[in-house]
C-alpha positions in Angstrom: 0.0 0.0 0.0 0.8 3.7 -0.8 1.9 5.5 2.8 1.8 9.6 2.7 5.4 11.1 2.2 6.1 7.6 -0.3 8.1 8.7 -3.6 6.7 7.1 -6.6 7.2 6.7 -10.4 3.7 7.2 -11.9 2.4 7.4 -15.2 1.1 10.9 -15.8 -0.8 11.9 -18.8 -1.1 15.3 -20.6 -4.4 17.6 -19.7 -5.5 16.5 -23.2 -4.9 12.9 -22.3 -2.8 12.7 -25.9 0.7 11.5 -23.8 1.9 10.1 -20.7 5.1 10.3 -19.3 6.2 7.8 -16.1 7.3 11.0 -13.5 8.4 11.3 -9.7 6.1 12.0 -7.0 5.7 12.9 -3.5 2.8 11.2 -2.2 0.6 13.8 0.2 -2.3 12.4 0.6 -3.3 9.8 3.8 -4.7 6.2 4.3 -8.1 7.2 4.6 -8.0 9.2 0.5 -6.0 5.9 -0.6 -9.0 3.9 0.1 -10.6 6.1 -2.6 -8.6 4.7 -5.5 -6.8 8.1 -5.6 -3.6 9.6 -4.6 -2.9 13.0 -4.2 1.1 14.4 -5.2 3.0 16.7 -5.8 5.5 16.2 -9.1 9.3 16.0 -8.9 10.7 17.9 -11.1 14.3 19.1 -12.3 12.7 22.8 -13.3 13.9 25.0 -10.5 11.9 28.1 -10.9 9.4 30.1 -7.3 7.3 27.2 -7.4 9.5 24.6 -6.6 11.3 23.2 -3.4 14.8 21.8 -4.1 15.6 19.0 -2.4 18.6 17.8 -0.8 20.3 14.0 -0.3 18.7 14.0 3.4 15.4 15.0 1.8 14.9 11.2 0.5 16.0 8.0 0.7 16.3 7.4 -2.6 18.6 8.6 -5.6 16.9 11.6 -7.4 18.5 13.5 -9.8 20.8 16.7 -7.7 18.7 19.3 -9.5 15.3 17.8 -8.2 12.5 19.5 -6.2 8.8 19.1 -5.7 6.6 21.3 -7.2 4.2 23.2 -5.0 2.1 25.3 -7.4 -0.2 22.2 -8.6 -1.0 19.0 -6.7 -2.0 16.1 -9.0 -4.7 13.8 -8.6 -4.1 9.9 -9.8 -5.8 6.4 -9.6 -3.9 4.1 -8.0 -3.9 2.6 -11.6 -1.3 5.3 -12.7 1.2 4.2 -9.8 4.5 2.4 -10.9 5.9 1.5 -8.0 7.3 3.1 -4.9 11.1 3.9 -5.5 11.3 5.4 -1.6 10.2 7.9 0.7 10.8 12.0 1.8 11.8 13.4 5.1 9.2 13.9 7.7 10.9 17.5 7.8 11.1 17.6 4.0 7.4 17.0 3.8 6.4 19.3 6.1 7.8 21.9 4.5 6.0 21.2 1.0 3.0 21.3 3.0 3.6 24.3 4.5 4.6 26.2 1.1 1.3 24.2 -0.7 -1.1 26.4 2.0 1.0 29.3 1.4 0.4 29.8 -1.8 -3.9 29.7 -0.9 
């Protein structure tokens, strides 16, 4: 099962549904949503622009590229259909912190 703060490889598809790519994710969502079907993330990214929190090697325990963050301007929506697999998980502190910059920005 899918646990909050989980990083995952997911298959994500274009708003027109057209493409997909398999991307990096930051599961936010809890146990209770993941009974839905659905997981809610927030997209790893190399793009380091305002919206994006860069992470560090004690952010994860996994390898991620050294220009990676998690994007905090849009949080994605996916069936647990879309999910890859688990490749491993984010800091308690590095989580909190996307959370925190996610309400910010309502």
């Amino acid at each position: 099962m899918v646990r909050r703060r989980d990083i995952i490889l997911a298959r994500v598809y274009f708003s027109d549904f057209s493409e997909s790519k398999i991307r990096p994710a930051i599961v936010l969502s809890d146990d209770d949503y993941h009974q839905t079907d659905f997981l809610l993330v927030a997209s790893i990214t190399t793009a380091n622009d305002m919206c994006c929190l860069q992470m560090s090697e004690k952010d994860s325990n996994c390898t991620l590229d050294s220009r990676s963050g998690a994007r905090f301007d849009g949080i994605l929506k996916l069936h647990n259909k879309q999910l890859i697999k688990v490749i491993g998980k984010a800091s308690v502190g590095f989580h909190a912190k996307l959370l925190d910059k996610i309400v910010g920005m309502i």
